[in-house]
ZADODREN-996738 format. One record per residue: x, y, z of N, C-alpha, C in turn; residue in three letters. Coordinates in steps of 0.001 Angstrom, whole numbers, plus 500000, padded with zeros to 6 digits. Layout:
XYZXYZXYZALA;...
***
This chain:
490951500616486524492228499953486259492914499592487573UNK;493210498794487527494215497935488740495678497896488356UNK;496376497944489243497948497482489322498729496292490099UNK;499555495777489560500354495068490292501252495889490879UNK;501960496319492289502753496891492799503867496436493059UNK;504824496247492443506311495354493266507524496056493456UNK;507504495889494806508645496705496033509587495669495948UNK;510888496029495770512371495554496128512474496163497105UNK;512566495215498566513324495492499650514548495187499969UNK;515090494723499083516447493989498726517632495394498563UNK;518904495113499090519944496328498816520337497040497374UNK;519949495999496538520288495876495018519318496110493936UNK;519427496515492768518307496519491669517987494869491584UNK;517497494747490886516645493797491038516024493346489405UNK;516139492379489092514864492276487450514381491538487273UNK;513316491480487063512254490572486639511692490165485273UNK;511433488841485292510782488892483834509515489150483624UNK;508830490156482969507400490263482950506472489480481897UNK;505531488310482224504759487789480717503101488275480938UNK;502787488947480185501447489234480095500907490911480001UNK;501916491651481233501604492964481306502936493663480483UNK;502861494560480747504388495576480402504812495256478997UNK;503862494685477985503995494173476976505125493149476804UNK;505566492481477901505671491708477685507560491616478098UNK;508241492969478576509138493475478523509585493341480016UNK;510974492519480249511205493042481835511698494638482253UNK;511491494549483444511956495576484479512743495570485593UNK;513298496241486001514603496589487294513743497245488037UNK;513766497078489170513181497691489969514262498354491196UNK;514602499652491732515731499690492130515328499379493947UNK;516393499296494350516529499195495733515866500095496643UNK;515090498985497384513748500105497756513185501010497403UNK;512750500802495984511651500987495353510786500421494968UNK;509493500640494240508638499976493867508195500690492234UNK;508168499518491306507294499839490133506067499209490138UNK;504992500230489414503281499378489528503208499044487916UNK;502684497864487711502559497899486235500292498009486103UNK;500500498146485363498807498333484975498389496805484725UNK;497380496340485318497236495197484925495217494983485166UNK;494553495177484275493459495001483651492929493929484054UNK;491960494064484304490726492759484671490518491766483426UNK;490980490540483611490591489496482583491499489307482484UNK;493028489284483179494376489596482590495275488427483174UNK;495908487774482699496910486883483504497996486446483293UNK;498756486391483461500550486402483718501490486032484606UNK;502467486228484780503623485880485820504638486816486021UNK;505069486752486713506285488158487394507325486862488094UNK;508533487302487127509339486107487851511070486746487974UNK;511839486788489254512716487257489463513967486221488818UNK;514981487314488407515980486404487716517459486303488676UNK;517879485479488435519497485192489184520465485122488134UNK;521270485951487857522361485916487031521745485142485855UNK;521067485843485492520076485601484370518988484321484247UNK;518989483831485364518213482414485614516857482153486087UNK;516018481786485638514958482264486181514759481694487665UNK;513669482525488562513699481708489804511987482197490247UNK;512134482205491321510787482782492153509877483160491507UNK;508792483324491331507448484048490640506206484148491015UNK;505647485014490842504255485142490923503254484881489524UNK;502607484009490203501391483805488886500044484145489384UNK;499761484751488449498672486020488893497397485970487685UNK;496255485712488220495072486062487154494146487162487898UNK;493636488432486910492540489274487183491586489174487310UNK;491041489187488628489494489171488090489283487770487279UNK;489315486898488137489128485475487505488039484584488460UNK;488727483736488492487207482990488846486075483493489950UNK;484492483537489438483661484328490348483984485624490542UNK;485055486539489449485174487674489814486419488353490727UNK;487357487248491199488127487012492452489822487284491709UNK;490725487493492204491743487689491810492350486192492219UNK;492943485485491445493973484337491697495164484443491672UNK;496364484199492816497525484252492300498462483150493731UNK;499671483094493251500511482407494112502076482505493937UNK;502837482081494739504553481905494747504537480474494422UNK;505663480634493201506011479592493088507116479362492718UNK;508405477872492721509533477875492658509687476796491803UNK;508923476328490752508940475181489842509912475536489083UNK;510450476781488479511122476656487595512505477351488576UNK;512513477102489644513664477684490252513667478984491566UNK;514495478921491851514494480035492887515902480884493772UNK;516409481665494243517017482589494535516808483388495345UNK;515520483865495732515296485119496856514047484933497437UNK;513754485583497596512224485682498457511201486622498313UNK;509957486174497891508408486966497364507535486589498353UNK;506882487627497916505401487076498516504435487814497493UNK;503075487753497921502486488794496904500886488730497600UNK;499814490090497847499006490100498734498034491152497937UNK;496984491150497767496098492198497693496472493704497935UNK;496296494723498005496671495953498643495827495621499570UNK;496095496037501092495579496194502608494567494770502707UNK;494854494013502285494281493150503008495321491361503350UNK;496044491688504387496836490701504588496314488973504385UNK;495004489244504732494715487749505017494475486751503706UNK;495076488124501991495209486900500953496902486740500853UNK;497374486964501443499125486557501415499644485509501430UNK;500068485326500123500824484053499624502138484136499296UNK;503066483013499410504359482907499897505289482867500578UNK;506671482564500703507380482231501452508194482903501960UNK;508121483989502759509263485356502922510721484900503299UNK;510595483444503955512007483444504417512555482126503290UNK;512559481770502407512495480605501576513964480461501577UNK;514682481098501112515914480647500756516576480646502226UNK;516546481310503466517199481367504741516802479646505042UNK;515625479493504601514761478110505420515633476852504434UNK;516203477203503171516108476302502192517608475736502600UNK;519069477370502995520048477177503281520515475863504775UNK;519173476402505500519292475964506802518468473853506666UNK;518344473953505564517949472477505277519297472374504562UNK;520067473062504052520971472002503157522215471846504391UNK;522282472781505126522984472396506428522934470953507400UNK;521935470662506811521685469366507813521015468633507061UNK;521926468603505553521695467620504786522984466990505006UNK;522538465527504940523790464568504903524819464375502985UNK;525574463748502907526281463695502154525651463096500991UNK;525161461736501078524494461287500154522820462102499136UNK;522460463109500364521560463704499447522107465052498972UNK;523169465666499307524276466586498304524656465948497470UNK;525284464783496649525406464275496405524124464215495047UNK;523332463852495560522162463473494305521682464979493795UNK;522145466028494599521297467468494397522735468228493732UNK;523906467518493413524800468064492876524637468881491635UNK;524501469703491074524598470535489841522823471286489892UNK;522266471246490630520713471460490691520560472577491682UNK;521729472291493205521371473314493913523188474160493896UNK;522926475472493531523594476029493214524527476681494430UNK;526169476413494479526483477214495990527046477965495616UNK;528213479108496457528803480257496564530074479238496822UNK;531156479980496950532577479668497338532690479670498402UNK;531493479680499709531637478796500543531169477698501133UNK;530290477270500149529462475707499947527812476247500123UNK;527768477768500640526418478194500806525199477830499699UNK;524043477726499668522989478042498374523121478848498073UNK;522885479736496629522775480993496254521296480789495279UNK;521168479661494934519780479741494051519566478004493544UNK;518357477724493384518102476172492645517525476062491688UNK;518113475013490704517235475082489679515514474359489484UNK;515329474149488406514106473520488659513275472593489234UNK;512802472883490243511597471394490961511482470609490356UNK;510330471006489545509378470492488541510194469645487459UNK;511576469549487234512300468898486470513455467820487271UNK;513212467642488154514238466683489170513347466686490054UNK;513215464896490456512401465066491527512815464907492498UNK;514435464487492760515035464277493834514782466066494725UNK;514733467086493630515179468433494692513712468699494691UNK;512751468202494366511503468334494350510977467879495747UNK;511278466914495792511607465878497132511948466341498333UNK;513150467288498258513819467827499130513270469377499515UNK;512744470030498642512093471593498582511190470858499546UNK;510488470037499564508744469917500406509101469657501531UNK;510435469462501790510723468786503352510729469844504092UNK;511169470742503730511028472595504323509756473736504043UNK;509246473319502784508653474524502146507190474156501669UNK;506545472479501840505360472153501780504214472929501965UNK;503375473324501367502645474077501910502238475505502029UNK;503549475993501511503900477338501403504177478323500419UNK;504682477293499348504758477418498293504327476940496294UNK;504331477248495752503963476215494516504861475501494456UNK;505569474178494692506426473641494090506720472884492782UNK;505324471673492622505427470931491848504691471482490498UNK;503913470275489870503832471002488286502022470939489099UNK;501470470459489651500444470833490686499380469838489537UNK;498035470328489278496731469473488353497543470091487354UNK;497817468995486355498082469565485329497652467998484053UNK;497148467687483269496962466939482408496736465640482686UNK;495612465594483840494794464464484370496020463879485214UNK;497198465066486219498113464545487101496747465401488042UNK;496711464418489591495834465092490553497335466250491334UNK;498321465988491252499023467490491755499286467059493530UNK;499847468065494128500165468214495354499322468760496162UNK;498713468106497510497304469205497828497978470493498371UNK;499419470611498871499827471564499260500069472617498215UNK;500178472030496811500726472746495757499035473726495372UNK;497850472563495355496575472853494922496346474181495690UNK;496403474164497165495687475236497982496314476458498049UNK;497289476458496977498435477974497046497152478572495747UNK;496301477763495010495718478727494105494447479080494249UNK;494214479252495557493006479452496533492637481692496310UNK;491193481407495773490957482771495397491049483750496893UNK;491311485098495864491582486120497038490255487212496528UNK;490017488168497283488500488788497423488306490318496383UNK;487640489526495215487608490373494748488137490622493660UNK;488419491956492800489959492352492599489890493517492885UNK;491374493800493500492201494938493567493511495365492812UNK;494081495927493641495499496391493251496186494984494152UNK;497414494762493238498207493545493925500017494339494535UNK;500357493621495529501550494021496113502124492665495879UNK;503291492855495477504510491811495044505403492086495815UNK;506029491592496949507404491826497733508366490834497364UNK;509621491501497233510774491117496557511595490978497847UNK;512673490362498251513382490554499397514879489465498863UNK;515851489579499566517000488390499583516812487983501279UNK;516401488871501997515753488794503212514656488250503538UNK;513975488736504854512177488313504919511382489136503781UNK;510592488602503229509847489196502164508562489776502515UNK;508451489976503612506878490119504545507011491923503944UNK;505750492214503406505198493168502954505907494405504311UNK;505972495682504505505895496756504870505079496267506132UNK;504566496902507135503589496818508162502161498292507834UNK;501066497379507483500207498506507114500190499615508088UNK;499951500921507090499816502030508565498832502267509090UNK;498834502489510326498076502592511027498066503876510995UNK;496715504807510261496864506001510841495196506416510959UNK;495049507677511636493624508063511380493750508911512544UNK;492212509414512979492479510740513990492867510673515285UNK;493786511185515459494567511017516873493886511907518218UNK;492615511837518663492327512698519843493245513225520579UNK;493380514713520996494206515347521391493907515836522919UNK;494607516224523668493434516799524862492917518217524578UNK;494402518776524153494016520576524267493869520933522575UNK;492896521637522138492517522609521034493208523725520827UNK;494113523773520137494627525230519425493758525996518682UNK;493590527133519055493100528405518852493814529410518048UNK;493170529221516391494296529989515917493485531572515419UNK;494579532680514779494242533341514917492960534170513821UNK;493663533315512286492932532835510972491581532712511144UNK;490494532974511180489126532225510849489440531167509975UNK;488348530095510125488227529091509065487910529627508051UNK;487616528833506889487295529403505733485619528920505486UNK;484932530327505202483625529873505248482715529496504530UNK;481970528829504814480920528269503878479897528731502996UNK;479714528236501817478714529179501039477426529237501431UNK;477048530425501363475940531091502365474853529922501608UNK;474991529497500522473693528636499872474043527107500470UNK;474498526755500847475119525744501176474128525291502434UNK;473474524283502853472268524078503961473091522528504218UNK;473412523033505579474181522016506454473563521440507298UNK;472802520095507612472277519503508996472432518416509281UNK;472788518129510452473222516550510964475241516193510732UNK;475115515415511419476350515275510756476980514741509616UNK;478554515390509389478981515424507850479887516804508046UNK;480202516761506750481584517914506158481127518269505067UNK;481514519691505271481124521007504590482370520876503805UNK;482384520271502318483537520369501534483648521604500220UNK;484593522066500086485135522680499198486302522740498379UNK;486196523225497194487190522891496227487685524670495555UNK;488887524301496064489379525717496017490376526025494781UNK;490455524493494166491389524420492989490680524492491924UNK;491577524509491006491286525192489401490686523864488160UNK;490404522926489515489979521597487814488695521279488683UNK;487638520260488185486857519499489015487641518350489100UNK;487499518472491078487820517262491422486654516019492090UNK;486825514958491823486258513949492599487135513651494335UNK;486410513805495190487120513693496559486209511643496862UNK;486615511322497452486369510201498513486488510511499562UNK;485944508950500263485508509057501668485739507514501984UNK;486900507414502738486749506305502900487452505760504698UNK;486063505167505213485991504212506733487051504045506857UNK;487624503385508122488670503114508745488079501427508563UNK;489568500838508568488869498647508573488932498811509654UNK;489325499446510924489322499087512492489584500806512935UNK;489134500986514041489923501570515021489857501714516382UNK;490751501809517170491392501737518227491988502912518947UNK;492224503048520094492772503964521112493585504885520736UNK;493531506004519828493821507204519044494691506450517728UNK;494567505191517482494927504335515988494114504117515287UNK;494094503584514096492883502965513060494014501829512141UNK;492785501595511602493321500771510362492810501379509044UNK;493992501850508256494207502797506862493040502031506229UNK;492620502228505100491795501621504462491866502302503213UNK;492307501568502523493414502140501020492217502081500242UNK;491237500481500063490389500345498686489071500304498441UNK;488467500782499676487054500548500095486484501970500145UNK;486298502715499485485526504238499933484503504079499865UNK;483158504494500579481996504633500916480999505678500181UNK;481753506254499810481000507535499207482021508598498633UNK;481866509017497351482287510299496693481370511263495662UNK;481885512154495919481104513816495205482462514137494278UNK;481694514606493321482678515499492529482417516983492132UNK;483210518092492709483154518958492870483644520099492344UNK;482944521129491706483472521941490637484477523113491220UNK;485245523606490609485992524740490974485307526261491779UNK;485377526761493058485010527312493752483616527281494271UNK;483173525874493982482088524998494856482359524593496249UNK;480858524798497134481291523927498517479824523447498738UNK;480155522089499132479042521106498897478894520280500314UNK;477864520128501121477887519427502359477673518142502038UNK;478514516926502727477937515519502498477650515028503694UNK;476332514603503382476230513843505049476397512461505371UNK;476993512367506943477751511170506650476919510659508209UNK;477276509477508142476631508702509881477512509284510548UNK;477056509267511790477409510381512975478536509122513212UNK;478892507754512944479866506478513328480944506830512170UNK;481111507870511423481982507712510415483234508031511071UNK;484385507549510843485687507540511081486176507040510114UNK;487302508252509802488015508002508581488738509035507499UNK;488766509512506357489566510773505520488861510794504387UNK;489031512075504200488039512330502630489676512549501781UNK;489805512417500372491040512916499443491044513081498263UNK;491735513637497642491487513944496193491642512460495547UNK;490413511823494805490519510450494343490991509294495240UNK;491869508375494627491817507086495228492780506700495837UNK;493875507427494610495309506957494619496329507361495928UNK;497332507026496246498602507692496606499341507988496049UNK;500596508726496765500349509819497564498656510592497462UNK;498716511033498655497685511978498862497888513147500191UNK;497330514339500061496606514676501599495422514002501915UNK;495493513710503166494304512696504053493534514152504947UNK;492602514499504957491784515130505969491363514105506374UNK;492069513549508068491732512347508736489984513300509585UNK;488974512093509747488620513003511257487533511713511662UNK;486953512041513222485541511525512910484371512360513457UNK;483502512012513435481756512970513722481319512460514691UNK;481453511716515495481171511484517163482387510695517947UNK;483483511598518490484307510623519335483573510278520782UNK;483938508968521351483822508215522158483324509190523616UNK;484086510554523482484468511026525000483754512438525230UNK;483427513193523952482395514005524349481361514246522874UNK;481417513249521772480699513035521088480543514341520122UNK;481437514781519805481625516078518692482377515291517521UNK;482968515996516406483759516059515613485094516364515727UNK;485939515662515427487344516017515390487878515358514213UNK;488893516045514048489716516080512501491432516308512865UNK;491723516706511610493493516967511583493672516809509741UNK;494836517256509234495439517214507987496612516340508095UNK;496570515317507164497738514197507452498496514629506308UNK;499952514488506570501002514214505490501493512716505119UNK;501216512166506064502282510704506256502157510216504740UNK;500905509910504364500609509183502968501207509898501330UNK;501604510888502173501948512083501043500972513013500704UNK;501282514155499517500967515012499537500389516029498250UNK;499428516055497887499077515987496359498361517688496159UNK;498643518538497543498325519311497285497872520239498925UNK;497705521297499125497136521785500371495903521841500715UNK;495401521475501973494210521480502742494173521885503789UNK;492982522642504042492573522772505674491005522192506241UNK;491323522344507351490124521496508264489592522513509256UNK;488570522595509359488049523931510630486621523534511319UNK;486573523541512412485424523860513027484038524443512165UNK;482868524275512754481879525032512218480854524955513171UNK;481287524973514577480167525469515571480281526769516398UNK;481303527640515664481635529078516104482910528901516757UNK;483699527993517021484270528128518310485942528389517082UNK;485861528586515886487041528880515412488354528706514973UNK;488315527186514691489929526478514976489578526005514242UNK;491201526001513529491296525500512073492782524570512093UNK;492929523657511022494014523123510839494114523056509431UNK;495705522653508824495874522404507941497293523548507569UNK;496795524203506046497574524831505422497264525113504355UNK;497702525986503267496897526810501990497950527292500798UNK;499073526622501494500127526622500406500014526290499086UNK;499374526580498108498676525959496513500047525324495802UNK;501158526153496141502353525608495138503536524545496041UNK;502689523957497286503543523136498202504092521909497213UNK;503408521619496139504423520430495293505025520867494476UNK;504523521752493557505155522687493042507115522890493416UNK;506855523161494642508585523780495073509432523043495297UNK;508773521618495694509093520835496513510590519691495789UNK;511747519611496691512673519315495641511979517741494862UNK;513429517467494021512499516590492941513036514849494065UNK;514032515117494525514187513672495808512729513306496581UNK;512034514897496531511115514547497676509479514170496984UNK;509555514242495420508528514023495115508208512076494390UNK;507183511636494107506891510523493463505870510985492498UNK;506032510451491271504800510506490540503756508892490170UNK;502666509799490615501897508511491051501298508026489605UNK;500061506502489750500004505696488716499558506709487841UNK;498756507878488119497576509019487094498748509671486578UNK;499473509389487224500565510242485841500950511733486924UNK;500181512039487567500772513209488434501400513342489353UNK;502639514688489510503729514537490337503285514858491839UNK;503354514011493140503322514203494223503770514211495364UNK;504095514891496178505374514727497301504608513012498192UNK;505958512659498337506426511406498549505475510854500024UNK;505214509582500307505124509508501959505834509938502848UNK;505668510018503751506729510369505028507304509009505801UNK;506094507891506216506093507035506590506257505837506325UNK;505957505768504326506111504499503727504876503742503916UNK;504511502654502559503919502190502000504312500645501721UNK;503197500555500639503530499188499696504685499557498802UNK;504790500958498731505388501706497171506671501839497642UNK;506963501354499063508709502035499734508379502655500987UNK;509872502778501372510016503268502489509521504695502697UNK;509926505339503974509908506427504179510859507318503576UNK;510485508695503186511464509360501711511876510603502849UNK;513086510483503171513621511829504304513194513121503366UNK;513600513254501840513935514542501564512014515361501882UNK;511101514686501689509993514908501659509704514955504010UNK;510071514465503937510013514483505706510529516012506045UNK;511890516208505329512701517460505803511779518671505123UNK;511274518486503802510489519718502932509770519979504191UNK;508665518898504048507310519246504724507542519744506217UNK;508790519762506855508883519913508260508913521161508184UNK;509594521752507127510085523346506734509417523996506339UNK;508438523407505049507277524129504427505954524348505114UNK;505686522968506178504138523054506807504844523261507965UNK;505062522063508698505449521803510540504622520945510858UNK;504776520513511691503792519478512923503035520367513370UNK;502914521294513631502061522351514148500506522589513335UNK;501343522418511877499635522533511111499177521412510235UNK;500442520136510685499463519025510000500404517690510159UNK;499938516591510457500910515319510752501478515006509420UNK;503269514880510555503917514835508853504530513251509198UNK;505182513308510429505627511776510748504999510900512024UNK;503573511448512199502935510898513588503321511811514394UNK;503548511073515994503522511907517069502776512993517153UNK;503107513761517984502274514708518783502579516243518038UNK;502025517254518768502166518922518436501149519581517058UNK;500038518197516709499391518996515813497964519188515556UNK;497318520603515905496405520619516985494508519713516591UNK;494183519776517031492803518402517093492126519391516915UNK;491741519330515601490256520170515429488761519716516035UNK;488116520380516903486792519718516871485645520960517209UNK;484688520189517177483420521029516414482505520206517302UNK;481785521109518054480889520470519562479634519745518371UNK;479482520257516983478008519699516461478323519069515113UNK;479557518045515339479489516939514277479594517466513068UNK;479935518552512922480323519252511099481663519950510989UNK;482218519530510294483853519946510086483924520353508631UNK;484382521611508576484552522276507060486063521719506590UNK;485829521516505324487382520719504770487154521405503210UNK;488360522502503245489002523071501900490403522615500760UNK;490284521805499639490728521302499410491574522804498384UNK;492890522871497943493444523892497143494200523142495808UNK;
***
């Protein structure tokens, strides 16, 4: 199952009309937040924001449509008011729409002359101080049809595009240009720039110095036959879980690039099982309970650049679905993480999110497609774990596990 994700970055609730998913029912989405609706392969619809009850902006969206590919675009035919965009999850380069539309649209009616105010009278809508606040339909006046392309050609859907042996706008045509695949979709809402969040960049941060703690790791089952590199995983909780594994899209000089939808490999693992997976000695990247977010990330990789061992760490940033640790397994004894079983459990209810599976999980630290960064979950986790035993907001103080022979034990609770 896939979702559409749509974040209001806007100060205000926000509503939309929904046709196709949500049975059919709109939604508010509040101020910097995000609702995901479920939206099924074969599926197609529109998500369209309203202005004092008017319709405006929208996304038109098909699943898993042609060749398999997700189709969708911004469009302002039947009007507009704020600013969308809408993109794949983590992959910027299908991003469609206009983030600054109405700033771009105001700053054209500014240096419109009299005679074309004049013809756009009752169509483009102002405030009490001659400002735009929203327009009505393109696609039904062609004078403002006319006038939208002089700014926004290209960028947006404007016109009624191929529609009943009309050949359409080529600028209008190439907004319904397939995107890869299907995934999960991100919808950004804004009265501002509408440009998505900035993906995070996170993954294993090489450290210089190794903390030495006083704990042994937690050890491996004596039946358990470990060789080459890979992680010695275990499941210390009370259900079978499925863990992933999923690459970094890039990385860079103690950065990466997150990689939300692509996992490489998963095991599913029974309750007080520990199972070795072997992985290419080039793997960089986090194993986690399933797919979704929030999560704990056991970031690491199995040959860094500088003395070709294993190194790891326990991330919070993405959130937090439960406790983990990370340890060495070439004798030398160092462990990271934490073993707190009831860390969501306690955790106040500001600081938690419940994700699409229906289960409750402490929040990001850093922010997402799903919203910003959530302080009350920043302040828990600073109190409950620390920087000391696992990254809660980046930076430094939390210690670099590594393992001279490419195998890192990872206990999931």
């Amino acid at each position: 199952m896939h979702y559409i994700h749509i974040h209001n970055k806007s100060n205000h609730p926000q509503e939309f009309e929904v046709h196709g998913w949500n049975d059919n029912k709109n939604i508010v989405v509040k101020a910097d937040e995000t609702t995901s609706l479920a939206a099924p392969d074969k599926t197609t619809g529109a998500i369209i924001a309203l202005h004092d009850g008017h319709e405006g902006e929208q996304a038109e969206i098909t699943k898993d449509g042609w060749m398999g590919n997700d189709t969708f675009d911004i469009s302002v035919i039947v009007g507009a008011g704020g600013n969308m965009t809408i993109q794949q999850v983590g992959d910027n380069s299908t991003r469609k729409g206009y983030p600054t539309f109405m700033q771009d649209l105001r700053a054209a009616w500014a240096r419109a002359d009299g005679n074309l105010k004049n013809k756009l009278k009752g169509v483009v809508h102002l405030d009490g101080h001659g400002i735009p606040t929203r327009i009505d339909a393109p696609k039904s006046n062609k004078d403002l049809e006319n006038w939208v392309r002089t700014f926004a050609e290209g960028k947006v859907y404007i016109g009624i595009g191929v529609w009943g042996g009309n050949a359409g706008d080529a600028g209008d045509n190439a907004q319904s240009s397939a995107a890869h695949g299907s995934k999960d979709l991100l919808l950004t809402y804004n009265d501002g720039d509408a440009s998505p969040a900035s993906e995070p960049h996170l993954a294993h941060r090489v450290q210089a110095a190794v903390v030495e703690h006083r704990t042994p790791p937690p050890k491996a089952d004596s039946t358990v036959h470990a060789d080459g590199p890979g992680i010695i995983l275990a499941n210390r909780g009370k259900t079978e879980t499925k863990f992933f594994f999923f690459p970094n899209y890039w990385n860079g000089n103690g950065t990466a690039g997150a990689n939300f939808d692509k996992p490489s490999t998963s095991i599913a693992v029974k309750p007080g099982e520990t199972h070795f997976v072997s992985l290419p000695a080039s793997f960089k990247g986090r194993v986690q309970r399933g797919t979704l977010q929030p999560a704990t990330w056991a970031e690491f990789q199995l040959s860094a650049d500088n003395d070709h061992g294993a190194h790891g760490d326990i991330s919070l940033e993405q959130g937090c679905d439960g406790a983990a640790t990370i340890a060495s397994t070439d004798g030398s004894k160092v462990e990271g993480g934490f073993t707190t079983v009831d860390i969501v459990a306690r955790a106040p209810a500001a600081a938690k999110q419940k994700r699409q599976d229906g289960v409750e999980c402490i929040a990001s630290t850093v922010g997402n497609w799903m919203g910003g960064p959530n302080k009350a979950a920043i302040d828990y986790l600073n109190k409950e774990v620390g920087q000391h035993r696992a990254y809660i907001t980046g930076g430094t103080g939390t210690p670099d596990i590594a393992s001279r022979n490419q195998r890192l034990e990872v206990v999931f609770y």
